[in-house]
C-alpha positions as CSV (number, residue, x, y, z in Angstrom):
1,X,106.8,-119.9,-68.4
2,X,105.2,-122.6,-70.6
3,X,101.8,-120.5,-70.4
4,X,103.3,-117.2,-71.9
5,X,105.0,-119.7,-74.3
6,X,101.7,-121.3,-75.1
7,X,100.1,-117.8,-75.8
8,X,103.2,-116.2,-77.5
9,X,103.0,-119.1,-80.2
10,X,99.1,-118.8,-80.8
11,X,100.8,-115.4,-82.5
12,X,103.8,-116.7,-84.6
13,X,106.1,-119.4,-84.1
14,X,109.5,-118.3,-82.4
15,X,113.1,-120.1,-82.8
16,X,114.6,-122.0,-79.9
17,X,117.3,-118.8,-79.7
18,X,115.1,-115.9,-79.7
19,X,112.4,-117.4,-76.8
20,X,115.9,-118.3,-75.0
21,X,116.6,-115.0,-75.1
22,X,113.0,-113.7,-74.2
23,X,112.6,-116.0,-71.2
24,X,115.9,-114.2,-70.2
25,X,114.5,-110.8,-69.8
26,X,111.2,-112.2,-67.5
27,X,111.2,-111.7,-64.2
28,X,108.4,-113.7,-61.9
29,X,106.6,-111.2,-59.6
30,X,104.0,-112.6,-56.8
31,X,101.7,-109.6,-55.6
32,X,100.5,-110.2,-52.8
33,X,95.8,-109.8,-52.9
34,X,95.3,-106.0,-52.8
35,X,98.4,-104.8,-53.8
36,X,98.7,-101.3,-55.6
37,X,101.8,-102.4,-57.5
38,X,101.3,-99.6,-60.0
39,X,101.0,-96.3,-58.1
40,X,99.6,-92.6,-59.6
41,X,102.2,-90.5,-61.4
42,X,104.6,-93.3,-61.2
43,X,106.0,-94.4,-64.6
44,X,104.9,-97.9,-65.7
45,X,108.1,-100.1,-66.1
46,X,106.9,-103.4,-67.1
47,X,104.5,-105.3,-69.1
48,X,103.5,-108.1,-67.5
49,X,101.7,-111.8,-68.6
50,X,99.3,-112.6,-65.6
51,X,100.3,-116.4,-64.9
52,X,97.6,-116.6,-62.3
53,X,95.4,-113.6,-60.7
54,X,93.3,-110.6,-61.5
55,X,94.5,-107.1,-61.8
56,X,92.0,-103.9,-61.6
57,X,92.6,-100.4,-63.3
58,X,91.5,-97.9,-62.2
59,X,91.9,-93.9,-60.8
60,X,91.7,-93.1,-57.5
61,X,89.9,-91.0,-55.7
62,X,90.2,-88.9,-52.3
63,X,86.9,-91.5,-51.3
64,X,87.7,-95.0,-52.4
65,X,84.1,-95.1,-53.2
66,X,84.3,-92.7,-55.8
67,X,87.9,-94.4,-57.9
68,X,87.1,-95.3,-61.1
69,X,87.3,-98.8,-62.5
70,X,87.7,-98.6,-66.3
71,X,89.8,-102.5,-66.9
72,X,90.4,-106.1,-65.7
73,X,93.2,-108.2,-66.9
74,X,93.1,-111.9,-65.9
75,X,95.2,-115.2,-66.4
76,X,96.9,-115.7,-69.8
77,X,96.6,-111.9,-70.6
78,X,99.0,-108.8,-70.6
79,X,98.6,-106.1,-68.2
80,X,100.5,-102.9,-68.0
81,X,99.9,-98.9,-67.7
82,X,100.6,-99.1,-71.8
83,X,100.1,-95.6,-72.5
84,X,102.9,-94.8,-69.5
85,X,104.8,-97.3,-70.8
86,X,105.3,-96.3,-74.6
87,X,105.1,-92.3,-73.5
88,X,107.6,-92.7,-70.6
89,X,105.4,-90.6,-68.6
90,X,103.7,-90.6,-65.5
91,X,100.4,-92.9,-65.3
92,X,97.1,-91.2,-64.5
93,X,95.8,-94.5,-63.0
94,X,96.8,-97.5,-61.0
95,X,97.3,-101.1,-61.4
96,X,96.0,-103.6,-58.0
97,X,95.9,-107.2,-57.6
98,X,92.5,-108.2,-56.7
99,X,93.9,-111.7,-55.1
100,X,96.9,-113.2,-55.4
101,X,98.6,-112.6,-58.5
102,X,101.7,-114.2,-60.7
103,X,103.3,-111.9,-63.2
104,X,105.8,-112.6,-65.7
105,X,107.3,-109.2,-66.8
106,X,109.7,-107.2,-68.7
107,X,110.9,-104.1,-68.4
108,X,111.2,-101.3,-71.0
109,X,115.3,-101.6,-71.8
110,X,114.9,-105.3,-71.8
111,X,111.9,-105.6,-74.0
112,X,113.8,-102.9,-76.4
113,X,116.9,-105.3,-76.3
114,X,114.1,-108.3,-77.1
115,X,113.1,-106.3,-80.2
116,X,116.8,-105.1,-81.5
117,X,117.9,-108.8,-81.0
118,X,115.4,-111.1,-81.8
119,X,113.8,-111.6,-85.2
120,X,110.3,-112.7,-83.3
121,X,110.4,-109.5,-81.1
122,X,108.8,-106.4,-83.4
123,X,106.2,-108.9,-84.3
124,X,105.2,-110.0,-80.9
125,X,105.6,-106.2,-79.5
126,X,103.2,-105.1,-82.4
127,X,100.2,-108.3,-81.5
128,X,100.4,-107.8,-78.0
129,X,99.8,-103.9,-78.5
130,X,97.3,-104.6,-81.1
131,X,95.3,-107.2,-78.3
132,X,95.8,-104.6,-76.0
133,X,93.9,-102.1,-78.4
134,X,91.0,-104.2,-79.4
135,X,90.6,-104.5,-75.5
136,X,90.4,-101.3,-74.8
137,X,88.3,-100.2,-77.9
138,X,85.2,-102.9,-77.2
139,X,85.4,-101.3,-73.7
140,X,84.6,-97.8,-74.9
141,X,82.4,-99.3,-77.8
142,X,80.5,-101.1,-75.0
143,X,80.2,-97.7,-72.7
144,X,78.5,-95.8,-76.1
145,X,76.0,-98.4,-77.5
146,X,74.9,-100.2,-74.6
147,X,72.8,-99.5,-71.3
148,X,74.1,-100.3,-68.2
149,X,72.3,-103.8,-67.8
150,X,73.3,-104.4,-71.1
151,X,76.8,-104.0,-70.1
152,X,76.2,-106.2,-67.0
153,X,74.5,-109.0,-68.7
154,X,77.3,-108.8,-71.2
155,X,80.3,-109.2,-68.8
156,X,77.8,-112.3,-66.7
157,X,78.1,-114.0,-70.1
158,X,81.5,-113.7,-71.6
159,X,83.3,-113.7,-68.0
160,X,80.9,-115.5,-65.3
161,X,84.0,-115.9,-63.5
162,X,84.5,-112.3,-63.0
163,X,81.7,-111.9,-61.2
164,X,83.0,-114.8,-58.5
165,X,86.0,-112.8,-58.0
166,X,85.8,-109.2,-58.1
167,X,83.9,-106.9,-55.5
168,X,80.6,-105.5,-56.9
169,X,81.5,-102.1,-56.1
170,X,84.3,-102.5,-58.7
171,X,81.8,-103.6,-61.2
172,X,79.2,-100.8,-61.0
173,X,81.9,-98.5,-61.3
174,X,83.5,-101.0,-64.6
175,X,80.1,-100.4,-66.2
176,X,79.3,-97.2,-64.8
177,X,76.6,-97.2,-62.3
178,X,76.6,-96.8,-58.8
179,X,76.6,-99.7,-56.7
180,X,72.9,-98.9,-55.5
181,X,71.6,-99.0,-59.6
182,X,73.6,-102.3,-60.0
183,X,72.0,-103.8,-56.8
184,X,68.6,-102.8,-58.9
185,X,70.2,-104.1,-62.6
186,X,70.8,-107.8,-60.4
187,X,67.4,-107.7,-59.4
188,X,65.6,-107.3,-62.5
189,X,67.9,-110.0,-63.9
């Protein structure tokens, strides 16, 4: 709990009575490495702090080689089906631990309660969704202005870690190549 705390208060500082009342609403969830704890067409419940772990988004496909990677959340960020979440409507894409992963979440009617009772809440709901944005935005900024290898070389230096823990096959498709013109980007790097 002290890591969400930690991260919360990087954003504004929150009385002693509304984080009480936040940690109430969180519920710890282990998934278990290469869990689909998010299915297709289910309806995202939950956001979710990633105390430890990695979680992959992406839409599967009939042939697992062909799903589509578009996101990775990792420690000390939030993860969730957001656009499921706000709309209340099905997801067109799933959410898997990569290994072992700690969540801290909170459902929909709790986080509503959260921002109806708290004075802290509204303002932490709006930051989070605006991280998630920016997130989401350099993604698809990155997929128009650079090439491929640029994308590669960009992920190796701002998350070297990344590439210690997630399959390469999730990568290529993350950067969108196939796993046979990222085998080709590695070498020339």
């Amino acid at each position: 709990m002290q890591q969400i705390k930690a991260y919360l208060e990087q954003i504004a500082t929150i009385s002693s009575e509304d984080w009480a009342f936040f940690m109430s609403k969180l519920q710890r969830r282990v998934i278990p490495k290469k869990t689909v704890f998010l299915k297709l067409h289910a309806i995202e419940n939950h956001i979710s702090f990633i105390e430890s772990g990695v979680v992959r988004l992406f839409i599967p496909k009939e042939d697992s080689e062909k799903e589509i990677t578009f996101g990775f959340s990792f420690k000390n960020q939030f993860v969730s089906a957001y656009d499921s979440f706000l709309t209340r409507q099905p997801s067109a894409y799933q959410l898997q631990a990569l290994n072992e992963t700690t969540l801290l979440s909170i459902n929909y009617e709790d986080l509503q309660a959260v921002y109806k009772t708290t004075q802290i809440g509204n303002l932490i709901g709006r930051l989070t969704a605006e991280r998630l944005f920016l997130i989401k935005s350099s993604r698809e900024q990155n997929l128009l202005n650079l090439s491929a290898e640029e994308r590669y070389v960009k992920i190796f230096k701002e998350r070297p870690e990344l590439l210690k823990v997630i399959p390469l096959k999730y990568i290529s498709s993350y950067i969108g190549v196939t796993a046979q013109a990222l085998s080709r980007i590695r070498k020339r790097i």
